[in-house]
C-alpha positions as CSV (number, residue, x, y, z in Angstrom):
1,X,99.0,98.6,104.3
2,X,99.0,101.1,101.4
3,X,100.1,104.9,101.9
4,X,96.5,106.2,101.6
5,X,95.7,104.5,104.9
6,X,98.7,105.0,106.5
7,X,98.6,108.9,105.9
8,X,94.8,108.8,107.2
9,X,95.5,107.0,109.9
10,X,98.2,109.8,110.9
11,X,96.1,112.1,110.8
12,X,94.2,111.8,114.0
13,X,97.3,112.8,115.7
14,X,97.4,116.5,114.5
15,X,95.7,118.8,116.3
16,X,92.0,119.9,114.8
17,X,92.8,123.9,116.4
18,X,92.9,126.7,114.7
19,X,96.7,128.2,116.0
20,X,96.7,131.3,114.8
21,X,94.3,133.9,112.8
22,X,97.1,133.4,109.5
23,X,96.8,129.6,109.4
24,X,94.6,128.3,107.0
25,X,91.9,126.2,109.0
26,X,90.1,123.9,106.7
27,X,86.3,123.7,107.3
28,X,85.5,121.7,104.2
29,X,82.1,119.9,104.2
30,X,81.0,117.3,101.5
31,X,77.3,119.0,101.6
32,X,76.8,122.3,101.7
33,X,73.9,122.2,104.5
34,X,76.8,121.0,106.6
35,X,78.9,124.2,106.3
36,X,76.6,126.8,108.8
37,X,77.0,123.8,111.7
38,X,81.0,123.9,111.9
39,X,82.3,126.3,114.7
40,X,84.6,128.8,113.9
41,X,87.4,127.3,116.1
42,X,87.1,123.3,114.8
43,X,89.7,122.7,112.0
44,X,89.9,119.6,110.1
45,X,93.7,118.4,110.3
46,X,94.3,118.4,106.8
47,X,93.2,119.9,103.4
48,X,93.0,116.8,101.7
49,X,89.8,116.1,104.3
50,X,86.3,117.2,104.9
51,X,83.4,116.6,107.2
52,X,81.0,114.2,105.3
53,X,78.2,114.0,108.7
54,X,78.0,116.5,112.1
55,X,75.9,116.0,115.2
56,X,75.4,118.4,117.5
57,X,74.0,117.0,120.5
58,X,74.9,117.7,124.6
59,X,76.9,114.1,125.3
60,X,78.2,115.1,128.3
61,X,75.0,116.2,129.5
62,X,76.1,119.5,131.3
63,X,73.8,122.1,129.1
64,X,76.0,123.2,126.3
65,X,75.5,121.3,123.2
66,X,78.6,119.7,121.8
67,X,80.2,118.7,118.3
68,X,81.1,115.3,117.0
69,X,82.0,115.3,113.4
70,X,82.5,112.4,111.1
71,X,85.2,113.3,108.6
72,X,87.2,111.1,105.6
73,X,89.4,112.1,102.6
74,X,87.8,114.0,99.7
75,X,88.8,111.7,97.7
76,X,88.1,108.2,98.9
77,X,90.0,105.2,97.8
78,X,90.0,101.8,99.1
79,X,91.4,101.2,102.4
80,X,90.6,104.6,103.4
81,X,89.7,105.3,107.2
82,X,86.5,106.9,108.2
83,X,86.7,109.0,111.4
84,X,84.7,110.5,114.2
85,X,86.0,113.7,116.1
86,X,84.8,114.5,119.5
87,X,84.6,118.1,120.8
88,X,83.4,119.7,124.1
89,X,81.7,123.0,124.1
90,X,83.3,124.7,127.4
91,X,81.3,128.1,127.4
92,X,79.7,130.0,124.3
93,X,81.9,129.5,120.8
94,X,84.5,128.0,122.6
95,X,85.4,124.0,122.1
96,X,88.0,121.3,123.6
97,X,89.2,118.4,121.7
98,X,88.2,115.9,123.4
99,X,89.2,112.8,121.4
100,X,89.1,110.9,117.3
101,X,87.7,107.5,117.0
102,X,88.5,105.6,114.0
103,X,86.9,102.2,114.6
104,X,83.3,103.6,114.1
105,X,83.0,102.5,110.5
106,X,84.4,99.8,108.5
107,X,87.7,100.3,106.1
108,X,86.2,102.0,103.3
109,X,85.7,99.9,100.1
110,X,84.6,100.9,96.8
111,X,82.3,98.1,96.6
112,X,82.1,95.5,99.4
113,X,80.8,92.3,97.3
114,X,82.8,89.4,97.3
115,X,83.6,89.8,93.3
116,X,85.0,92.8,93.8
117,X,88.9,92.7,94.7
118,X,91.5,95.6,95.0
119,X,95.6,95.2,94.6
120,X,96.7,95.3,97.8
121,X,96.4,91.6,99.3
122,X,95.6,92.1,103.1
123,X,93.0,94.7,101.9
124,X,91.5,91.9,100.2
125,X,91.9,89.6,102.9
126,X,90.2,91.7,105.7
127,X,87.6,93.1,103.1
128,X,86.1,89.1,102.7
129,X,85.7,89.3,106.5
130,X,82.6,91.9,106.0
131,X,79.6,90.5,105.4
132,X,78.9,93.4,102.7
133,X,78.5,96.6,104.3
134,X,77.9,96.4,107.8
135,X,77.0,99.5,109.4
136,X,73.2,100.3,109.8
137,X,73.5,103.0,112.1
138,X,76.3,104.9,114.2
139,X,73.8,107.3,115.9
140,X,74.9,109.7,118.5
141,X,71.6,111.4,120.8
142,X,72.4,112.9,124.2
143,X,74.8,110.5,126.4
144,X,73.8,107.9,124.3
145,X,75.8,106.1,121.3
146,X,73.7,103.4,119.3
147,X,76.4,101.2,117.1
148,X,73.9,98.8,114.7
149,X,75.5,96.3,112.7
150,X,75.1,92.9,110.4
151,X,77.7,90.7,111.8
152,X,76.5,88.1,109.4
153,X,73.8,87.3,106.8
154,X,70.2,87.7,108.7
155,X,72.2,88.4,112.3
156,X,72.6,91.7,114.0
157,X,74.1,93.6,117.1
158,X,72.7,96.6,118.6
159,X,75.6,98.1,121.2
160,X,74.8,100.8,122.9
161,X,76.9,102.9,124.9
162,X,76.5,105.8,127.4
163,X,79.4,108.7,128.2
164,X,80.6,109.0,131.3
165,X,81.7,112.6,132.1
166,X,84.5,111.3,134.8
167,X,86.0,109.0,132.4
168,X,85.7,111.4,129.0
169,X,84.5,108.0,127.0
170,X,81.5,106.0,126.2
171,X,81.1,103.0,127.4
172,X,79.3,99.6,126.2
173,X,76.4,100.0,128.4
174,X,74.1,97.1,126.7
175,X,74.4,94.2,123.7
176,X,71.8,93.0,122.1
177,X,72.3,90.5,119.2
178,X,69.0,89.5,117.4
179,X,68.7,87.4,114.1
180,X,66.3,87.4,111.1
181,X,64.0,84.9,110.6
182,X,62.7,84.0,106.7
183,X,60.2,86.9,106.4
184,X,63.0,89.4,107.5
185,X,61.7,90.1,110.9
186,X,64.4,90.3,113.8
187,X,64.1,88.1,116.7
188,X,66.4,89.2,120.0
189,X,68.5,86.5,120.9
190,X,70.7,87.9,123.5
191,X,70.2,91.2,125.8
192,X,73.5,91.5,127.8
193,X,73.6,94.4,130.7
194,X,77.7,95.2,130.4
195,X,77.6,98.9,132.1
196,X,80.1,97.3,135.2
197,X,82.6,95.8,132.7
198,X,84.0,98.7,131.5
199,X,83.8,98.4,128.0
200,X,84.9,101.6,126.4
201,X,84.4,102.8,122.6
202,X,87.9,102.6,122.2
203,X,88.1,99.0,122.3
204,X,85.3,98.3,119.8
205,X,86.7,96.7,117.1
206,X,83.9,95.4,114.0
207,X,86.3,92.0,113.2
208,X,85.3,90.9,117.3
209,X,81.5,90.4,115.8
210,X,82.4,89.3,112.5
């Protein structure tokens, strides 16, 4: 795997605090609109990162809104990793780190069409496995986590997951897979009810659909 990836995938194992009023605490946003929703006490791990998409939202459903930012190296190269940092807002301005995802969003690739090829050969290899960009939609709203995804030409999954306070995770809650018939319209296939299998976001992986 090249360094780039190996040095974002390090990453998630800093801590995102703020230890002292002298550090520096890096708040970087790729758009400025971005920069008035980041708390005072969330740092990015690194100044070589910023926050490309925040929602603010109450998953744990107790009253007090919480953060989840999306985050990824200024500068993105292929390979790159794309992650998704959970906080809990405890009381007013204060926030726990709660956890990082970073199997949200595909391994980031210049382009994703099949012409297109990179150096590194296992890049290449698990790049041919995506069926061009996959990800319609990662959208988090309340509890809820909607993960929508092509899995191949003219088929799609809709997972959708809840949080469950006790656990501190989402989990895979229902799976629908639909597929596109020729005047594009999407026809459900399969509408799976997986809430007692315990399927948590940590185990998502996008090459299990693929």
């Amino acid at each position: 795997m090249n360094k780039l990836y190996i040095f974002s995938i390090l990453l998630i194992f800093m801590s995102f605090s703020c230890q002292g009023q002298n550090q520096f605490c890096n708040q970087s946003v790729k758009y400025k609109s971005l920069s008035k929703k980041v708390p005072p006490t969330i740092c990015l791990p690194s100044d070589q990162v910023e926050f490309e998409e925040i929602t603010i939202t109450d998953f744990n459903q107790d009253g007090i809104k919480d953060f989840i930012g999306k985050w990824q190296p200024k500068n993105l190269a292929d390979g790159d990793t794309l992650h998704v940092s959970v906080y809990i807002q405890v009381d007013s301005g204060s926030y726990e780190f709660l956890k990082t995802y970073s199997n949200l969003y595909p391994i980031y690739f210049t382009d994703y069409s099949l012409e297109y090829r990179v150096q590194d050969s296992l890049l290449n290899e698990l790049k041919a496995r995506y069926p061009g960009y996959p990800t319609k939609e990662v959208e988090f709203n309340g509890d809820k986590l909607l993960l929508h995804f092509e899995a191949g030409v003219g088929s799609y999954y809709f997972l959708h997951y809840r949080y469950d306070p006790e656990a501190k995770d989402w989990y895979l809650e229902r799976r629908i897979y639909s597929e596109e018939d020729y005047e594009g319209n999407l026809h459900e296939v399969s509408n799976e009810y997986l809430w007692d299998e315990r399927m948590s976001l940590d185990e998502f992986n996008y090459f299990d659909y693929l």
